[in-house]
Every structure is written in C-alpha cells, then in structure tokens.
C-alpha positions as CSV (number, residue, x, y, z in Angstrom):
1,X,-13.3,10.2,7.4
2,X,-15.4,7.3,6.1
3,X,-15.6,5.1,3.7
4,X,-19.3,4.0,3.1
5,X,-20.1,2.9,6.8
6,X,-16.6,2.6,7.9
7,X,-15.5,4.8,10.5
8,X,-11.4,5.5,9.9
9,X,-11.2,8.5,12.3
10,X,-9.3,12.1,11.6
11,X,-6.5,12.3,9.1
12,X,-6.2,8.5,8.6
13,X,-2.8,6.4,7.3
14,X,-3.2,4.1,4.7
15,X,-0.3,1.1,3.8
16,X,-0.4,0.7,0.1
17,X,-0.8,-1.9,-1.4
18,X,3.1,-3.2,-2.6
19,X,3.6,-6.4,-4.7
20,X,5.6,-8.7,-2.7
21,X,5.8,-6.2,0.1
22,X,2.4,-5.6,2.0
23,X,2.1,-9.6,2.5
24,X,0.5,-10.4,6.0
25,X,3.5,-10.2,7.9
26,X,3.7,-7.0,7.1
27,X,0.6,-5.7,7.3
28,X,1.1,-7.3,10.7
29,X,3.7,-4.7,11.8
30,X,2.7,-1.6,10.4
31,X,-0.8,-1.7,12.0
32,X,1.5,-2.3,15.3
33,X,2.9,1.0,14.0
34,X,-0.3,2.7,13.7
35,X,-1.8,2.0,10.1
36,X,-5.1,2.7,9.9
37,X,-6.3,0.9,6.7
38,X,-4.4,-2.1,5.5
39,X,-4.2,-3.1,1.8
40,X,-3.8,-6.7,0.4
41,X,-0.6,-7.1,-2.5
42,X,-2.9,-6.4,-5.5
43,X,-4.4,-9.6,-7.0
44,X,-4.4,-10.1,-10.6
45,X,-8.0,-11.0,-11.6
46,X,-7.0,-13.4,-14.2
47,X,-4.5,-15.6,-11.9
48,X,-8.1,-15.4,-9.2
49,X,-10.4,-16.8,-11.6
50,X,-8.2,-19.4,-12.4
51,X,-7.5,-20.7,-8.9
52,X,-3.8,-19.6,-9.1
53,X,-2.8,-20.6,-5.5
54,X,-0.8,-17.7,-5.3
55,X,-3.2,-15.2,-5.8
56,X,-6.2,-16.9,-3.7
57,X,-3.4,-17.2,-0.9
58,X,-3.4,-13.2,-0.8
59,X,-7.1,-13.4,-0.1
60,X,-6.3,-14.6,3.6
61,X,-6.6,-11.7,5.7
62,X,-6.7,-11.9,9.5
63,X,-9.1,-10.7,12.2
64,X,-6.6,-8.0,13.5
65,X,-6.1,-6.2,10.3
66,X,-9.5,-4.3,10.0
67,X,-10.5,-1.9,8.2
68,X,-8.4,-4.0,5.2
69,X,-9.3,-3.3,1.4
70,X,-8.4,-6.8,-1.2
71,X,-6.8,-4.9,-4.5
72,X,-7.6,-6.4,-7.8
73,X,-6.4,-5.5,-11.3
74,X,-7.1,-6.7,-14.9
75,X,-8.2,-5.2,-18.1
76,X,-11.3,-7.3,-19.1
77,X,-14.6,-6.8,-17.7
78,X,-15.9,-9.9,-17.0
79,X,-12.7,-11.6,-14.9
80,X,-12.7,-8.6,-13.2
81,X,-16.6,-8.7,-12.1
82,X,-16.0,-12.3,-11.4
83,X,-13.0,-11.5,-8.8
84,X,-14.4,-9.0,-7.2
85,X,-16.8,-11.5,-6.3
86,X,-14.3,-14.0,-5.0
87,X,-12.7,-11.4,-3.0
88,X,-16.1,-10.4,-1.8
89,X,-16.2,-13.7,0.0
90,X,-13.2,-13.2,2.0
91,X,-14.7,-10.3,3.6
92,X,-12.9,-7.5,3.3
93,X,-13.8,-4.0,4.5
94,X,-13.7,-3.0,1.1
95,X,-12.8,-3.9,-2.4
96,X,-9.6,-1.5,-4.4
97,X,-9.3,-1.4,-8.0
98,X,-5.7,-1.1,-8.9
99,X,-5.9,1.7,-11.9
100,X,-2.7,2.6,-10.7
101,X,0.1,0.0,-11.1
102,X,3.0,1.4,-14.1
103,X,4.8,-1.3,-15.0
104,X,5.0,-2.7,-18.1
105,X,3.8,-6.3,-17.9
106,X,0.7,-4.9,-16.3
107,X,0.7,-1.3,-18.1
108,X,1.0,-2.3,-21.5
109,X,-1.7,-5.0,-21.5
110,X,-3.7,-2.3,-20.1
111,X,-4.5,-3.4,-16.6
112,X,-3.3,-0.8,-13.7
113,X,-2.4,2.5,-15.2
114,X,-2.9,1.1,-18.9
115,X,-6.4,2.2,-18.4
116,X,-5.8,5.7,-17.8
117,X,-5.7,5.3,-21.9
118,X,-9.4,3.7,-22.1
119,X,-11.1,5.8,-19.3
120,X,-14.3,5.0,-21.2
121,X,-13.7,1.6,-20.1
122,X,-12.5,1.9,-16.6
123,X,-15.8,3.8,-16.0
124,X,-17.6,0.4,-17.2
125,X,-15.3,-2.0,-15.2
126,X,-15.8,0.2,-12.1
127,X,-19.4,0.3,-12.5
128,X,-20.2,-3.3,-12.9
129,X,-17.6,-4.3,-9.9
130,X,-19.9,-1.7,-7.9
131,X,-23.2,-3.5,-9.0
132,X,-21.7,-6.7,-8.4
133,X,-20.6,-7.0,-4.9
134,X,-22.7,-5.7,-1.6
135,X,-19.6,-4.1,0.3
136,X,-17.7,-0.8,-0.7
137,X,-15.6,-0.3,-3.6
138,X,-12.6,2.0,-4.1
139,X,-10.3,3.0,-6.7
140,X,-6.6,3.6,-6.7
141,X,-5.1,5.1,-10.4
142,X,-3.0,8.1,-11.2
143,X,-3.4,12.0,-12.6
144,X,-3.3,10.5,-15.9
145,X,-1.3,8.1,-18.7
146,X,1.5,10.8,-19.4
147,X,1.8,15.0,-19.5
148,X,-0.5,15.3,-22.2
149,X,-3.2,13.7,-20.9
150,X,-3.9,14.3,-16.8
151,X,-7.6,13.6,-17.1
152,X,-8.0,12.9,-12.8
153,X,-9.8,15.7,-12.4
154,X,-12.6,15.3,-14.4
155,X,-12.3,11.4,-14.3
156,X,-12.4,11.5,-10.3
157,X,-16.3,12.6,-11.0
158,X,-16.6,10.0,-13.5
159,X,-15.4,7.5,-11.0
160,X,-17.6,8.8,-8.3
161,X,-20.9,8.9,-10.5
162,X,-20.8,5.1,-10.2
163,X,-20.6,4.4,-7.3
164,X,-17.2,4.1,-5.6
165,X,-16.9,5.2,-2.1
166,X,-13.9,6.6,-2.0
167,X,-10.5,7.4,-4.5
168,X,-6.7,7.2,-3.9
169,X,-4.3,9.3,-6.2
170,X,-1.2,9.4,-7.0
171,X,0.5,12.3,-8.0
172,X,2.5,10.7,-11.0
173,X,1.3,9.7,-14.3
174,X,1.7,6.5,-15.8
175,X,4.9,7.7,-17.9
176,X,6.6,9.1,-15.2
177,X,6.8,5.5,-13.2
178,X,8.4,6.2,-10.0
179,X,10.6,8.8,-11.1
180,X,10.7,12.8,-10.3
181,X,9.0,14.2,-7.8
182,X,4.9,13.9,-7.3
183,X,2.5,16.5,-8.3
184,X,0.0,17.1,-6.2
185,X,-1.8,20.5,-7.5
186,X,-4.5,18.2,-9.2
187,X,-4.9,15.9,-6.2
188,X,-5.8,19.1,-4.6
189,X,-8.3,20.2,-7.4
190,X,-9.9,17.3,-6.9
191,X,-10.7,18.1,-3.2
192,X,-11.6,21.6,-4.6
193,X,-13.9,20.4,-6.8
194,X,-18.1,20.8,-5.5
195,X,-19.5,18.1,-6.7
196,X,-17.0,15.5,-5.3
197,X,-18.3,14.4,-2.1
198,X,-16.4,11.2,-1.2
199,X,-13.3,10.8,0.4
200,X,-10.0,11.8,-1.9
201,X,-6.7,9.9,-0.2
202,X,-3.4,11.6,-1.7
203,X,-0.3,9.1,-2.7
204,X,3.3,10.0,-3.5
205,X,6.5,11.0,-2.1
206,X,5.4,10.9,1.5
207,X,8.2,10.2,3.7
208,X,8.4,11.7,6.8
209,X,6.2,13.1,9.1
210,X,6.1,17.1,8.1
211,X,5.9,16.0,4.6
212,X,2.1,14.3,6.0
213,X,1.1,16.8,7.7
214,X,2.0,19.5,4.5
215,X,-0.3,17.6,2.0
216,X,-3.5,17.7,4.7
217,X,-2.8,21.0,5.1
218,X,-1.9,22.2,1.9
219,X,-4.1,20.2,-0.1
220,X,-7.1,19.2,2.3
221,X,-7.2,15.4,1.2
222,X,-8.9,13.5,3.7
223,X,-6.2,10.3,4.3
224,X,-2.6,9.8,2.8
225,X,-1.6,6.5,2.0
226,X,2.0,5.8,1.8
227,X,3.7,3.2,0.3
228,X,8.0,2.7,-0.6
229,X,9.0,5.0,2.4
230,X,7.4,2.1,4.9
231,X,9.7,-0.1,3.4
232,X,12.4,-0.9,6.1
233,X,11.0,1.6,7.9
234,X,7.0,0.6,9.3
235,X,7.5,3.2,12.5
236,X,6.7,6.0,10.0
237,X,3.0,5.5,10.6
238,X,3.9,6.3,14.4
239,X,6.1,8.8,13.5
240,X,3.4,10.9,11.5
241,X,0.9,10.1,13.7
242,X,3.0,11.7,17.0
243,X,3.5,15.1,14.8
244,X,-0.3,15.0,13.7
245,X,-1.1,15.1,17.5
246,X,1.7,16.8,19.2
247,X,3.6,18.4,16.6
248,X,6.7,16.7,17.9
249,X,9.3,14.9,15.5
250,X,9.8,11.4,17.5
251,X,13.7,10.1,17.0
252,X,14.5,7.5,14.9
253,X,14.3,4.0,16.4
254,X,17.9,2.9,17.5
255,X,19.8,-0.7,16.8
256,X,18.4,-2.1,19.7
257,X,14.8,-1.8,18.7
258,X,15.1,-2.2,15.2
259,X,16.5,-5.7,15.6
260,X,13.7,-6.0,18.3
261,X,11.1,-5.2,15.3
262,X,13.0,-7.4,12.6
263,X,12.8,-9.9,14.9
264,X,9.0,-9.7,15.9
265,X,8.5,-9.8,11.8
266,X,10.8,-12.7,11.2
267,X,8.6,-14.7,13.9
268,X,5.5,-13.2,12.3
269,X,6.3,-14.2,8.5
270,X,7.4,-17.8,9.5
271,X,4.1,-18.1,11.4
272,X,2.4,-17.5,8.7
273,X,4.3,-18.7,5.6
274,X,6.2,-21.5,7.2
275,X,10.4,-21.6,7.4
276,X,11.2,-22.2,4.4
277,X,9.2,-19.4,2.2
278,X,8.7,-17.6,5.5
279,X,12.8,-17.0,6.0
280,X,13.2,-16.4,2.1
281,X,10.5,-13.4,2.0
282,X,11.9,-11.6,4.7
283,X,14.9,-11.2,2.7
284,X,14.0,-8.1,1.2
285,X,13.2,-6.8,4.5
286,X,15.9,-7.5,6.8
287,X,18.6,-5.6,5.2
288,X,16.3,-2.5,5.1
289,X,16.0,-2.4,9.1
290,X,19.9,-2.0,9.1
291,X,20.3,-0.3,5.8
292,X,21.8,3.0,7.5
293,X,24.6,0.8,9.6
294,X,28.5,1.5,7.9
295,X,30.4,-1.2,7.1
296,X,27.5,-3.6,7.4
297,X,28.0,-5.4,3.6
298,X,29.0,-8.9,4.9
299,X,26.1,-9.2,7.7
300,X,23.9,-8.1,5.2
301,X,25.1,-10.5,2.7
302,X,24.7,-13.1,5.8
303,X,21.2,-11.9,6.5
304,X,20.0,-12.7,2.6
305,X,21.3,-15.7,2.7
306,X,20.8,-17.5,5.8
307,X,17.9,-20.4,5.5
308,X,17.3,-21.2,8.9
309,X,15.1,-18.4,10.9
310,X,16.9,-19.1,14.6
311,X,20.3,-18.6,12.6
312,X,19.2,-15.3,11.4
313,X,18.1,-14.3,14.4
314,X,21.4,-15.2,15.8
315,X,22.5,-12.6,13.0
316,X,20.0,-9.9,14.4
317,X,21.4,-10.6,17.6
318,X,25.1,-10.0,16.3
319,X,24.1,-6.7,14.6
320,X,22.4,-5.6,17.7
321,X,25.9,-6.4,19.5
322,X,27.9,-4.5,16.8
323,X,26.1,-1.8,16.1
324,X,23.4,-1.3,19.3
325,X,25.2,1.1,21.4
326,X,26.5,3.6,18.7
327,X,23.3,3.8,16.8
C-alpha cells in the first residue's frame, strides 16, 4: 500500500490519532511494537493559528516516527488552510483531516464529525488544504452524521475527486459515538466501488489479532488503523502482525514485561515532557499496563498519584514483585 509516494508495505497498522493519548511517548512505544504509520493527537486549527503552545507543541514529531501524519480539525476554511500550512512546515509524511472526532464540543460546532452534516463544505475545506500544501493529504471521518444519513460511500468519491491520497473510516456514525458495535458493510462498499482508486484504511472495534486479519479478508481494505484497544495494551500491533505472518496467536505479555514496557514509557514521557508534566501524563497509562491484576486498587491508586518518576518506578518494581510470577 501507498500513500502518494510513500511506501507502507502489505496490510499496514495504523495508531490513531487519540486526544491526550497518541502524545510522543507514545507513539514512541507502539512503533517499538510494530506500528507502521504514526498519527499526531489531532490539532485544533484555531488554537494553531493562534500560537496556542499546546497545540504547536503537538507539531514536534521526531526522526524515528516516520511515516507520521499531523491531524488537524476545524470548521472554517480559512484557519484550516492556514494550519495545514503550519503543519506543513514540521514535515510530516502527510497531513489528516479529522472529519471524524464525535464529541460534542468539537461535533456540534461542526468541526470533526459535525461536517458529515455540511458535506458540501468538507468537499471545499478538503480541496483548498490539497491545493495549499505540497505533501499528501488524508482524510479520516465516519459512514455518516446518524442512520438516516450514511453518505461515505458516495462521499469517499467526492473526497477522492480532490485530491486526497488516501481515506480512513470508521464504521460508526457520528450519533452512535463510541457505542454498539462498528459497521463495516459500507467500509467494504467503498473498496468495491470502481472508480475509487486510493487507499481505503478501515477503523473500529479492532482488538485483537483475528479480528485484523477478518476485516482484510472480509472487506479487502488496504490498512486498519486501531485506536482505544492500544490503550494499555501497544503490543497489539505485534500481536496482529505475528498472525498476519504466521497465523499464530502470540501470548499475552506477562507482569514481568509489562512493568518492563511501563517503565521504558515512563523514561520516554519524562524525556520528553520533563518530570513534572512528564510523570502526570503517564497517569492514564500506568494503571492500564496492570489493569487485569486482582486486588490491585491501592497500587493503582499509588501509581496515579505518585509525583516523582523514580518513586513510581519503585511502584512498578513492587507490582512486578507482587504479581510477576503468577501472571
């Protein structure tokens, strides 16, 4: 598969793009895992064109990370042209609109999935982002804004006709959120359709290896990009890449090495972020690892709140000695 120019190999893994999740540190471990293309948190093009520090922080990508996509999202055409620029300059394999994003602070201002209501318009904000910056441009949205209106299939063309090089889906519409189980029939009809002739990546519910390998086979998209089920767990990109090959379901990894990994990403995020803000976003990590373990509530609790990064490793250390022989 390629995107434009870029080379990504058979059947490839994409990390989605997660607010507050995919951060570098992240990134940093599942392409250890076997990622193929990274994805930035999405940048909101307003916060960019304002200098936010926030948002031109997620700009920084690093030398190890390629292939890498930058995700923006707004509603307006001109901030988003304007970003797109900015994130141009940071050098990214590629650029990803976010059409995708449900929730309501973005939705209902119509940015992310709010413009699967104005598909007239996110025709127009895709085009002039395509026109306006010399590397490729993706999109990632949904089958449609709810039931009554799951207009991917023909939009997908629409999309295509100007320009992008390749599309993400995700089997949901915007009304469903997060909830029920994806649909992939029309990420498939997309694939079936003649005239489409760049890549189609399937999203949604993947989370474990079979499950990969069903929607290439069943549905013939050319990468799957998964996104919540990597959360705690970032050896799922070896995991499904092992069955792709061999057809083999690897075991879980025990106590032992998942204290090994949460250690390696502790190290990683205080690198990069400093101890302070480094420590305090790997809170929502660290008790994912372990999440499985019984009885486990007060090292957790420990784990969310310790400040200092060589006393949570202490605390790593103590779950490994707990828990690392039995599990």
């Amino acid at each position: 598969m390629k995107i434009a120019d870029i080379e990504l190999g058979d059947r490839p893994l994409f990390l989605a793009p997660m607010e507050d999740v995919t951060d570098p540190s992240f990134r940093y471990i599942c392409k250890e895992f076997g990622a193929d293309v990274l994805c930035t948190e999405f940048v909101s093009s307003d916060a960019l064109i304002r200098d936010a520090r926030k948002a031109l922080e997620k700009l920084t990508i690093y030398p190890y990370e390629f292939p890498i996509g930058i995700q923006i999202y707004g509603h307006l055409t001109e901030p988003m042209i304007e970003a797109a620029v900015m994130a141009a300059e940071a050098k990214p394999s590629f650029i990803d609109i976010n059409f995708g994003c449900p929730v309501n602070k973005i939705a209902n201002r119509g940015a992310g999935s709010g413009m699967m209501r104005f598909p007239e318009k996110m025709i127009e904000i895709t085009r002039r982002v395509v026109d306006a910056v010399k590397i490729p441009v993706t999109v990632k949205t949904r089958l449609g804004w709810d039931d009554k209106s799951k207009i991917i299939v023909d939009l997908a063309e629409q999309l295509q006709d100007v320009g992008i090089s390749a599309l993400t889906v995700h089997g949901r519409t915007r009304a469903q959120m997060y909830k029920g189980e994806a649909d992939w029939t029309l990420i498939g009809e997309i694939k079936k359709n003649p005239r489409m002739h760049i890549p189609v990546i399937g999203n949604g519910d993947i989370t474990s290896a079979s499950g990969a390998k069903s929607v290439f086979d069943d549905y013939g998209v050319d990468g799957v990009m998964i996104g919540r089920a990597t959360y705690g767990k970032p050896w799922l990109f070896r995991e499904i890449r092992h069955y792709l090959s061999t057809g083999e379901i690897l075991p879980e990894p025990n106590v032992n090495e998942r204290a090994d990994i949460a250690i390696k990403h502790l190290l990683k995020s205080v690198e990069i972020k400093g101890e302070r803000v480094g420590v305090l976003e790997m809170r929502r990590h660290l008790s994912c690892y372990f999440k499985s373990l019984p009885n486990f509530k007060d090292l957790r609790m420990k784990l969310v709140t310790e400040g200092d990064y060589r006393e949570v490793i202490n605390l790593i250390e103590e779950v490994r000695e707990r828990y690392g022989e039995n599990f």
